[in-house]
C-alpha positions as CSV (number, residue, x, y, z in Angstrom):
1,X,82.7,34.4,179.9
2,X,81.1,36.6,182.6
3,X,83.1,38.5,184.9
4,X,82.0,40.4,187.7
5,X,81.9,44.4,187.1
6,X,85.2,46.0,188.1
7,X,85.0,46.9,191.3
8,X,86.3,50.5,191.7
9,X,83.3,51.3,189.3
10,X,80.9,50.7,192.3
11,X,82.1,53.7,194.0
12,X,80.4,56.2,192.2
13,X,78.3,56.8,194.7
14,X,80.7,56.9,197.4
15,X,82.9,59.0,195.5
16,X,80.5,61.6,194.3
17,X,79.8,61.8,198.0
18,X,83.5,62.3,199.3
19,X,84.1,65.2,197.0
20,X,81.2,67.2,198.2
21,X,82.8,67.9,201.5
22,X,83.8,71.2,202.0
23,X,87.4,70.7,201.7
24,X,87.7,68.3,198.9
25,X,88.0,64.7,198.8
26,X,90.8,63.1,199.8
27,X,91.4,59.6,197.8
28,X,92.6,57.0,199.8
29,X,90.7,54.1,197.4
30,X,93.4,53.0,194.9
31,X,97.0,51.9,196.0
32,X,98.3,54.0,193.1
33,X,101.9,55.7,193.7
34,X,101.6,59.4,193.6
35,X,105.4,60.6,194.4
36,X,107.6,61.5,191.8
37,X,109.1,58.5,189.5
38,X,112.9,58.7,190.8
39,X,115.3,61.7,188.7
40,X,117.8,58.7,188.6
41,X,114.9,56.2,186.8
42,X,113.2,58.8,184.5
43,X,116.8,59.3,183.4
44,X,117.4,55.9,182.6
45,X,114.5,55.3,180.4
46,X,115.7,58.4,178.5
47,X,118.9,57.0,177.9
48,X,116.8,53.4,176.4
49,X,115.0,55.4,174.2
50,X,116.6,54.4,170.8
51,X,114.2,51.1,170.8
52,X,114.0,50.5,167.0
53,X,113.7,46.3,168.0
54,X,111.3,44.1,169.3
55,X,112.3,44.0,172.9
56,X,112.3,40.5,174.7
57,X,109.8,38.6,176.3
58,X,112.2,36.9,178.7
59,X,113.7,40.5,179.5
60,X,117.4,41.6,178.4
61,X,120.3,39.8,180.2
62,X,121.5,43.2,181.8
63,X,117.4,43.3,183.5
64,X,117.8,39.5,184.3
65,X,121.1,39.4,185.7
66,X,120.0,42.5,187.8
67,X,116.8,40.6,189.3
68,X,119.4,38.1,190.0
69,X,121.7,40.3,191.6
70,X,118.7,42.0,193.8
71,X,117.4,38.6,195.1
72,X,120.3,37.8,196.5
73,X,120.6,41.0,197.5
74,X,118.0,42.4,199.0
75,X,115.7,38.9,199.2
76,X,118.5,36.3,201.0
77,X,117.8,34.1,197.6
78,X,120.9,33.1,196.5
79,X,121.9,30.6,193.2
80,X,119.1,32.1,190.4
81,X,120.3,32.1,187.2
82,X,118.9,33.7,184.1
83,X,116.9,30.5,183.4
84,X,114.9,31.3,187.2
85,X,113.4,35.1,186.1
86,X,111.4,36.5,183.8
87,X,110.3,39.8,183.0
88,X,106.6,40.7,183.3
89,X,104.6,43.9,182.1
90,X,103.3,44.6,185.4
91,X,102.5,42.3,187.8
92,X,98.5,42.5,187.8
93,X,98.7,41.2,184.0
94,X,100.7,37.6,185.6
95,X,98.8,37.3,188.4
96,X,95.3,37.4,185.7
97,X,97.3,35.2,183.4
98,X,99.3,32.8,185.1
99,X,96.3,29.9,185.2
100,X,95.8,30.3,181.7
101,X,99.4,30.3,181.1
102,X,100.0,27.0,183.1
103,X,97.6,25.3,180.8
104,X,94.7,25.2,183.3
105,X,91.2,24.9,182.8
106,X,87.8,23.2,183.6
107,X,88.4,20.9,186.7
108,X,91.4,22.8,187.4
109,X,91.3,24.8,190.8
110,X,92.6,27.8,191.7
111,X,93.3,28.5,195.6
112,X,93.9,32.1,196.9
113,X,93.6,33.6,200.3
114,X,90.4,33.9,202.3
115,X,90.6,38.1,201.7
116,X,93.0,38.7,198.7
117,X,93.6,41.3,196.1
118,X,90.3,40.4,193.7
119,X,92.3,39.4,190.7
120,X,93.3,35.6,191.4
121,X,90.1,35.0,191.4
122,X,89.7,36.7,188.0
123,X,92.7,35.4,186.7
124,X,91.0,31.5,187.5
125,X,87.7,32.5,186.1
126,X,89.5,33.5,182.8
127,X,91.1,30.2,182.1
128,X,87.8,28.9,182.7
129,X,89.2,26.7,186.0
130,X,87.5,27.2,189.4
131,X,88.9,29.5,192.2
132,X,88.4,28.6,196.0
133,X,89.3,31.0,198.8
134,X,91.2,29.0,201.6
135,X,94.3,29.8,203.8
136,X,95.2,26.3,205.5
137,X,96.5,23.8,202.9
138,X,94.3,21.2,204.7
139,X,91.5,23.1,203.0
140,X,92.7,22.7,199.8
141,X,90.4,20.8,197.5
142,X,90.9,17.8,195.0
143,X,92.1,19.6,191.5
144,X,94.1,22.0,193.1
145,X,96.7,22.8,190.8
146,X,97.8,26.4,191.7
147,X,98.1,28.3,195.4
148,X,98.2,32.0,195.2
149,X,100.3,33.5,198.7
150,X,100.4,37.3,199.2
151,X,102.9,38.1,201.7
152,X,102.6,41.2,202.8
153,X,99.1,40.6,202.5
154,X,96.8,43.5,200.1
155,X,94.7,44.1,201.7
156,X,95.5,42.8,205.3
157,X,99.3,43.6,205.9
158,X,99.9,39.9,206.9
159,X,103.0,38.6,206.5
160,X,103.8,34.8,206.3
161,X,107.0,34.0,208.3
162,X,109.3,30.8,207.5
163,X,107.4,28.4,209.6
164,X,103.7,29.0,207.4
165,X,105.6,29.1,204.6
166,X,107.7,25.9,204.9
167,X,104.2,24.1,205.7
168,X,102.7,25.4,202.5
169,X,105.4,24.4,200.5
170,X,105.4,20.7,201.6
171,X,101.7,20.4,201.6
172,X,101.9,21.9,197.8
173,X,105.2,19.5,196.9
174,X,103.0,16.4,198.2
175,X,100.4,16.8,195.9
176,X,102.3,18.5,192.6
177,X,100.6,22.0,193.3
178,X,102.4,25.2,192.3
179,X,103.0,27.4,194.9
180,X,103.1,31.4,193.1
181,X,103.7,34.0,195.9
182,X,103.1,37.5,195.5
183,X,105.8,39.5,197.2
184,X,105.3,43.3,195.9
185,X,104.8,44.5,199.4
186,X,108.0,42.8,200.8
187,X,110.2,45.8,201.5
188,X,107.5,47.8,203.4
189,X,107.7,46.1,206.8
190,X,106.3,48.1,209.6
191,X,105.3,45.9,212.2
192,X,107.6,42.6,211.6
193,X,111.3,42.3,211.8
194,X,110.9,40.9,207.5
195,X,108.6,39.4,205.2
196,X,110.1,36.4,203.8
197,X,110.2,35.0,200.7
198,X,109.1,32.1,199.4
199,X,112.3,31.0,197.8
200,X,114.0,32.0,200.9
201,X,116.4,28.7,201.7
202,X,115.0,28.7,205.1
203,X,111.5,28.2,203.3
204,X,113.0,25.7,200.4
205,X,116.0,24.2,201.6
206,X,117.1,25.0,198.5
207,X,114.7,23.4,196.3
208,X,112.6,25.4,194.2
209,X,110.5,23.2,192.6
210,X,107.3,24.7,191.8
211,X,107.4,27.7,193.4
212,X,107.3,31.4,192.2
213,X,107.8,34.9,193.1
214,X,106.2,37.1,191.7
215,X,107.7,41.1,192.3
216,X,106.7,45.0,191.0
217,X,108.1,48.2,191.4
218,X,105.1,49.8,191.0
219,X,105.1,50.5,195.0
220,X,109.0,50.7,196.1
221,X,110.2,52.5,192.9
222,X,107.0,54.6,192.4
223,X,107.2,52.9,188.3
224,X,103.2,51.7,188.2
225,X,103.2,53.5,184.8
226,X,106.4,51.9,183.2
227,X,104.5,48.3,184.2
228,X,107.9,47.1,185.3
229,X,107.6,43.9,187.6
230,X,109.3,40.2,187.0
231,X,108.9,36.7,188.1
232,X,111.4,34.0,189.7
233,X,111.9,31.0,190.7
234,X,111.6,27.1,189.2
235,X,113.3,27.0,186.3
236,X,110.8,24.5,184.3
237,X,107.4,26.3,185.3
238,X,109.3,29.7,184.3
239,X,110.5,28.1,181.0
240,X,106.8,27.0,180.6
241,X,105.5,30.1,181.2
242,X,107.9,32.0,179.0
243,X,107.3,30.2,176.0
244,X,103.3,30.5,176.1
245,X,104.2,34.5,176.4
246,X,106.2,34.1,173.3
247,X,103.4,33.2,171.8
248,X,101.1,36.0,173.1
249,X,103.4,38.9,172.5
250,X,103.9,39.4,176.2
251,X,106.6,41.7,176.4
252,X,107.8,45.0,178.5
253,X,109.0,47.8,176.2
254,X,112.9,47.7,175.6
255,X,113.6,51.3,177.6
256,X,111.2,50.0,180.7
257,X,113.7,46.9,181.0
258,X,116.7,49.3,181.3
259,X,115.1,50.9,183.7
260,X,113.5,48.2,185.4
261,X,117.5,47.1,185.7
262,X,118.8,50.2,187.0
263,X,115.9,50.3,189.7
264,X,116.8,47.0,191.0
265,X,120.4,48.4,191.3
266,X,119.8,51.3,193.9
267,X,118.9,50.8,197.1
268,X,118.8,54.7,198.3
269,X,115.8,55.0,196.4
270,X,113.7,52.6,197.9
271,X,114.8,53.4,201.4
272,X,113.9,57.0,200.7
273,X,110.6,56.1,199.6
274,X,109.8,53.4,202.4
275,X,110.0,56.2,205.0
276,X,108.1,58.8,203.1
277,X,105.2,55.6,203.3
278,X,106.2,55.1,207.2
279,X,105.8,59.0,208.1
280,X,102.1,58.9,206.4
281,X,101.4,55.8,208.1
282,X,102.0,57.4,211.9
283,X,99.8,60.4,210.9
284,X,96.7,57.8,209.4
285,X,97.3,54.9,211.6
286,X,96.1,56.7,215.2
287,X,93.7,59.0,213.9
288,X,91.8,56.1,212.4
289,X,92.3,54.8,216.0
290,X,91.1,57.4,217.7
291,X,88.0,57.8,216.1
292,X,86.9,54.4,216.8
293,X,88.6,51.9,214.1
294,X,90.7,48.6,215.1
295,X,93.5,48.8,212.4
296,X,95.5,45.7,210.9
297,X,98.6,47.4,209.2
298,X,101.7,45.0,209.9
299,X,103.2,45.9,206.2
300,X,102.3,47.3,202.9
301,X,100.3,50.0,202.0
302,X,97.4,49.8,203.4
303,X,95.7,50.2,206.6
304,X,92.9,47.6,207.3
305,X,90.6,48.9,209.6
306,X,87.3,48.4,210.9
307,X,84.5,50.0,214.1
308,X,82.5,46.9,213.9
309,X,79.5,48.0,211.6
310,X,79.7,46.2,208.0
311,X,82.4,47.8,205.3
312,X,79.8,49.9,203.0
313,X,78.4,51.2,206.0
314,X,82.6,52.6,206.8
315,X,82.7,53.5,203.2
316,X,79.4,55.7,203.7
317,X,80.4,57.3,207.0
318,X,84.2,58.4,205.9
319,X,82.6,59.9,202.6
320,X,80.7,61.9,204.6
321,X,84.3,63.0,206.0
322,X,85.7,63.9,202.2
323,X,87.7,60.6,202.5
324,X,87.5,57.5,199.9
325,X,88.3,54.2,201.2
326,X,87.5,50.7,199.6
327,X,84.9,48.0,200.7
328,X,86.2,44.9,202.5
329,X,83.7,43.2,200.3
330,X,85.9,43.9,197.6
331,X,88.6,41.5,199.0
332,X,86.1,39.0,200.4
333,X,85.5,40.7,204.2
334,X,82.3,42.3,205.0
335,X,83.8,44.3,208.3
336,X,86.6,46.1,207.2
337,X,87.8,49.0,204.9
338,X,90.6,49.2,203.2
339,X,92.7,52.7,203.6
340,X,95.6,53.6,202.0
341,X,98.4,55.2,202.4
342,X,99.2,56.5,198.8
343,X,98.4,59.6,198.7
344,X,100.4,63.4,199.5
345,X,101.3,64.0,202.8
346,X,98.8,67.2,202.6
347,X,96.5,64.6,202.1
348,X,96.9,62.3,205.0
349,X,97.2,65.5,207.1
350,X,94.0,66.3,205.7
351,X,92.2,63.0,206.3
352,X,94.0,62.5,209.8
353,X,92.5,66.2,210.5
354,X,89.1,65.1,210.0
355,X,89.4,61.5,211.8
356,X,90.4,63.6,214.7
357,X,87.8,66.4,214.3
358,X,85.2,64.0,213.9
359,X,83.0,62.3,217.0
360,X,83.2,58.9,217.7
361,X,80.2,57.2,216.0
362,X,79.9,60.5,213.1
């Protein structure tokens, strides 16, 4: 199997550049959380340490009854039962998994958005089935057999309301396509009143055939090094997918799940970090602006920006400021750059200096 080389690799160049400024580089490349791991969480997997077992590959009923408890919550998804969630290690390894873990194969195809997170396309290429970008299910070819959503978008910040998503879901229920929607980004709205899920009722009607959500803390809960994410939704593709992980070993450490539980418990947390993410998006956001970008940021953590040359061409031009940012092309876009918003607030203040600082066209 060939696989394209990972892309983050590619920016040695850019990188090497960046942090030859003057005043450092500033790294705003990788969507990886840099803010403290909450007191109350780091506790918690202290107090699950005593992990002599085999942990679970469904997850422990105190971690699925709390993903129950938070979608009805938090999410407006009412009726799950144990038998609807799963717990996954991280949500990157389900998303590069799932096709192979529905069975699929040559023939097969695997649909994900036009620009999208590079990983459902990886994840179809592994199980040896075919992806296709598209974003109207009247482009959806013969074969299809899975739909990737990602609501708030990564890299875009779109957000799929109830009317897109209803349409999906009865294109996808017309032919026997399973609809997996990754959510991860849902609680960091800046720019929209909510980001729906898929098994929202208003989306279902409460029928959740076929249909996933995938979810991770990694972002809201700053846990990207626990790998602490789940999935939800139709009881038989779950079941399905559960038992191939059986079989793999798939499974999140035992004091991860605890903490994974109480996370999903405690709202504060979340709330505090969302507006330590909103106060570095209004520093970024207009001095990206003023310097000339057109930025797409309607949730999520990332600002999608663009001055109308092609995306390596932005890469080169913000080295030259100290900052890192990604290549559209690494989503599929040739004209924008992807900017985000993890980093320290010294940081951003640092990179929003320079925007500012710089000339139009520098």
């Amino acid at each position: 199997m060939l696989l394209p080389e990972f892309p983050w690799d590619t920016l040695a160049g850019a990188r090497a550049r960046a942090a030859s400024h003057p005043d450092g580089l500033v790294d705003l490349s990788v969507g990886s959380p840099v803010d403290p791991t909450p007191e109350l969480l780091q506790r918690a997997l202290r107090e699950a340490t005593d992990a002599h077992g085999y942990p679970t590959n469904w997850g422990t009923p105190e971690v699925r009854r709390a993903i129950v408890d938070w979608f009805a919550r938090v999410r407006g998804v009412p009726g799950l039962t144990d038998d609807h969630v799963l717990v996954t290690v991280g949500s990157k390894e389900l998303v590069a998994g799932l096709p192979l873990q529905l069975g699929l194969g040559a023939g097969d195809v695997v649909v994900h958005p036009s620009v999208a997170y590079p990983t459902y396309d990886i994840g179809a290429r592994i199980a040896g089935a075919t992806p296709v970008r598209a974003d109207d299910p009247d482009a959806w070819p013969d074969g299809t057999r899975l739909v990737w959503l990602n609501s708030p978008s990564n890299p875009t910040g779109e957000v799929l309301g109830v009317p897109e998503l209803r349409r999906i879901v009865a294109a996808a229920r017309e032919r026997g396509i399973v609809v997996a929607s990754d959510e991860c980004y849902a609680l960091l709205p800046w720019e929209v009143a909510e980001a729906p899920s898929i098994l929202d009722p208003r989306v279902t009607d409460g029928d959740r055939r076929g249909l996933l959500a995938v979810y991770s803390l990694s972002k809201q809960s700053n846990l990207a090094g626990y790998r602490a994410a789940f999935v939800a939704g139709c009881r038989d593709v779950v079941q399905r997918v559960l038992s191939v992980r059986k079989h793999l070993g798939l499974m999140a450490p035992s004091p991860v799940q605890h903490a994974l539980a109480v996370a999903l418990g405690d709202d504060a947390h979340v709330a505090e970090q969302r507006e330590r993410y909103r106060a570095r998006r209004a520093m970024l956001l207009p001095a990206l602006q003023a310097r000339g970008f057109e930025v797409s940021a309607d949730a999520g953590l990332y600002l999608w920006a663009s001055d109308g040359t092609d995306a390596l061409s932005q890469v080169d031009a913000l080295a030259a400021l100290g900052i890192l940012a990604a290549p559209g092309t690494f989503y599929g876009d040739e004209r924008h750059v992807r900017v985000a918003l993890t980093a320290s607030d010294d940081d951003i203040e640092r990179a929003a200096s320079r925007l500012r600082a710089a000339p139009v066209g520098a």
